[in-house]
N, C-alpha and C positions, 0 to 999 in steps of 0.2 A: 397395533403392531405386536408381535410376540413375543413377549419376555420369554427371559434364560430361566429352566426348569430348578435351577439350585438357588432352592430359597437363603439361605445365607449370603450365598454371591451376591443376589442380586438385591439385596438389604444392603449391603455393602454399598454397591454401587450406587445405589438412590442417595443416600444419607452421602456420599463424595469420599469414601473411605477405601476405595480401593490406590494402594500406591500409585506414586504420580510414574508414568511411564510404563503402567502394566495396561493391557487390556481391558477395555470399558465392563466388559462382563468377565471377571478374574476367575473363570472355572474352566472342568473341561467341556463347556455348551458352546463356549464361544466361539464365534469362525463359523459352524452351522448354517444354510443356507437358508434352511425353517426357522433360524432365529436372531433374526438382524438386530444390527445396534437401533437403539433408540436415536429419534431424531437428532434432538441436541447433543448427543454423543459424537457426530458428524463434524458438528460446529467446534469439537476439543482442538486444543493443539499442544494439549500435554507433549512435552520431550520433541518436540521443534525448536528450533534455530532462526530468526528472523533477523535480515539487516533491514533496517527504516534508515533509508539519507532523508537530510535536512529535516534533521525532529528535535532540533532545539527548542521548537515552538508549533503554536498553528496546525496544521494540520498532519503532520509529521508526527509530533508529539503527541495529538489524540489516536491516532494510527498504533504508536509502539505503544502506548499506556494500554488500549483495547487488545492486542495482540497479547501482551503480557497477561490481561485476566481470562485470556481465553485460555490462560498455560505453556505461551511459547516463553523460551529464552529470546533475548533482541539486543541486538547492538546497536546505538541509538548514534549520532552524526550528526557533526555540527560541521557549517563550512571554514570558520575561522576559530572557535573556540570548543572543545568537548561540551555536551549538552548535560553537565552533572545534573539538575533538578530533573530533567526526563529518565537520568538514568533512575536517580534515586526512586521516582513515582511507578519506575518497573519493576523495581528489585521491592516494592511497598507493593505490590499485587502480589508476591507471591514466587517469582522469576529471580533468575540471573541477568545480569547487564553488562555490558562493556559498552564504553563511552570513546567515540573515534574521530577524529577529525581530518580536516582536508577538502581543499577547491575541487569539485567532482570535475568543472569544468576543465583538470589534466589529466590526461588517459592514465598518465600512472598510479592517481591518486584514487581511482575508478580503481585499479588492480588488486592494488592495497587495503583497500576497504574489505573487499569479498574477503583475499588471505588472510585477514587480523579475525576476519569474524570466524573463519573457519579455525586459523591455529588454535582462538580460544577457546571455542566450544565444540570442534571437530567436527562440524557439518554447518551445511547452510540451506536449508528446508525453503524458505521465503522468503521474497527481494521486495522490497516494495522502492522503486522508484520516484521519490517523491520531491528533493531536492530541485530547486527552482528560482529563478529570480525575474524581475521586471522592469522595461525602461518605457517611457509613455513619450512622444513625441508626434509631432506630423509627419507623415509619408516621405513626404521630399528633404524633411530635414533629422529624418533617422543616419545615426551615421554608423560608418563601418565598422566603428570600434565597438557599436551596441549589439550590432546587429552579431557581428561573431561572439560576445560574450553570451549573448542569448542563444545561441545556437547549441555553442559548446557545453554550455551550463543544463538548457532546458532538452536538448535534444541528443547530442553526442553521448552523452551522458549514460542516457536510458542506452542506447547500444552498447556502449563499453561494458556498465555494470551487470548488463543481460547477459552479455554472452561470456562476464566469467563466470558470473554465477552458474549461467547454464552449463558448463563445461562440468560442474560437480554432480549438479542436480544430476544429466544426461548420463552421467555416469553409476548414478545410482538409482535410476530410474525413476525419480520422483521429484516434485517440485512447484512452487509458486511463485509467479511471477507477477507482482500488481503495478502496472503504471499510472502515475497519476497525470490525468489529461486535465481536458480544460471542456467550457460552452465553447472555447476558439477551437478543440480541435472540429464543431462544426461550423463554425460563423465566424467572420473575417475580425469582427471587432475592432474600436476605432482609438485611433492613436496607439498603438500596438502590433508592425505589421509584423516585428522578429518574433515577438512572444504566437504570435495567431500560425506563424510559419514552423515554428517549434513545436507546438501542442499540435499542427493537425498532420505532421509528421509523427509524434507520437502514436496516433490514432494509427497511422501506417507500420508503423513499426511493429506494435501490438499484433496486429494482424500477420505479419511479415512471417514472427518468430512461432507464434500460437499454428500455423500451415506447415513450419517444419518440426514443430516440438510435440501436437497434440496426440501426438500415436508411440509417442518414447517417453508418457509421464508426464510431462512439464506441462503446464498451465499456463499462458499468460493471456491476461487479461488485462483490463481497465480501468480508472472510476474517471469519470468525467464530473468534477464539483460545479456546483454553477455559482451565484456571487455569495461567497464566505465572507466573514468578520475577521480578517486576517491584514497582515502587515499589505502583501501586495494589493489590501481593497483598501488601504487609508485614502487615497485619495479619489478614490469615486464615494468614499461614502463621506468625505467630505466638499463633496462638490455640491452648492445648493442647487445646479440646476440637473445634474444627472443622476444623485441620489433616489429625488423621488420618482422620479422616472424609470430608475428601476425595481423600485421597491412596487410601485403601482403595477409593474408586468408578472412580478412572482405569487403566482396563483396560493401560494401560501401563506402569502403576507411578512416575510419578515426574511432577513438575510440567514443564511445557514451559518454554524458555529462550527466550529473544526468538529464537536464529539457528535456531530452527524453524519461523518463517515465513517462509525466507528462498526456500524454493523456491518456495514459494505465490507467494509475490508478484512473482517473475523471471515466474512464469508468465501471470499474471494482467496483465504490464506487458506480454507479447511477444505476434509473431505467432503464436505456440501458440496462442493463444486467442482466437483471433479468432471463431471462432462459441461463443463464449460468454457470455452476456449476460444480466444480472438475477439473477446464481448466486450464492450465498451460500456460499462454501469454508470448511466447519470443520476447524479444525486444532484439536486437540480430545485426543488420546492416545484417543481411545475414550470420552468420560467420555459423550456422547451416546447411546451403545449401550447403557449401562446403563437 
């Protein structure tokens, strides 16, 4: 690929010494159609804006901590308490943070989040929809107070928060949009019919928003994780009889860690991906090939 002709710039730019929010090649070569950014250049997000819900931990947390050393600012989400040690590990990359709270499962609280992140840092570049919770019962005896909490929390959610977000982005023409799905948004999965109904709405949604948005900027996309080391796997990987049963189906052998989606989702925030839209990315070890 062809480097920028001014040798100084682009000494610069190798060694990571061009200002943070100037252009990857700080001369006047740059922009040239004969001389495009380097790969990883793509993958920046220098002088971005990212909200990450529920990143007080888990997968959330590995999400804003990777987005942060990739150069964006993040405002990090807890549902009941601000997520300080996520913020701190963002503002430790190199970034700015604000620390925000709130039940996503109230539309208001959905409103709120975008406005706080914008008033702070004056734009909102990337949404990552990640906030989520889980209740495990039999079919017949799920009840309707789960089943709405799971709805509004894992599903309502992603639309509220999409379409303020998008309302900025659409306006500025530019935008990332990551929902975090599930293996349920494609398998029914057992003891879990609210959560398997939520996540494969998600997958719909995704889709829904990426058919009106991918021709006005906006990006939205997916990751679909498959079984993580996280709070809502305590109790399959403490179950002696379905743990190793699924550990035996993942072609990789071992359960995924939240900082395994941490490329996915650098990817899915930058200009890498920009002709990508409506895609649902499983991160998975394999279990889907089975």
């Amino acid at each position: 690929m062809a480097r920028c002709g001014c040798a100084a710039a682009s000494v610069r730019c190798i060694l990571g010494l061009v200002p943070r929010g100037a252009p990857s090649f700080a001369c006047s070569h740059y922009g040239r159609k004969d001389r495009p950014l380097l790969i990883l250049d793509t993958f920046k997000l220098n002088g971005k804006t990212a909200l990450v819900t529920g990143s007080s931990r888990g997968l959330g947390a590995a999400i804003a901590i990777a987005l942060a050393q990739a150069g964006a600012n993040v405002a990090v989400h807890g549902s009941s308490h601000a997520p300080e040690t996520t913020k701190q590990k963002v503002i430790a990359a190199g970034t700015q943070s604000i620390a925000l709270t709130g039940d996503v499962g109230q539309k208001e609280v959905c409103a709120r989040l975008v406005e706080e992140t914008v008033r702070h840092f004056g734009t909102i570049d990337i949404l990552v929809n990640n906030a989520g919770t889980i209740r495990r019962s039999p079919a017949i005896e799920h009840s309707e107070e789960d089943w709405k909490l799971l709805i509004d929390v894992n599903l309502s959610s992603v639309f509220r928060l999409t379409q303020h977000a998008g309302r900025h982005m659409l306006a500025r023409g530019s935008g990332k949009i990551i929902n975090i799905a599930s293996l349920l948004t494609f398998q029914g999965g057992i003891l879990v019919p609210s959560y398997a109904a939520a996540k494969g709405g998600v997958g719909q949604l995704t889709k829904a928003f990426a058919n009106e948005w991918a021709a006005k900027g906006v990006n939205v996309n997916a990751i679909a994780p498959g079984y993580m080391e996280t709070d809502n796997t305590e109790a399959l990987r403490n179950n002696p009889e379905r743990a190793p049963k699924i550990l035996e189906r993942i072609p990789a052998g071992r359960w995924g860690e939240p900082e395994d989606l941490a490329g996915a989702a650098v990817f899915l925030a930058s200009s890498a991906s920009d002709y990508v839209h409506g895609h649902i990315l499983i991160v998975d070890g394999g279990w889907m090939n089975r």
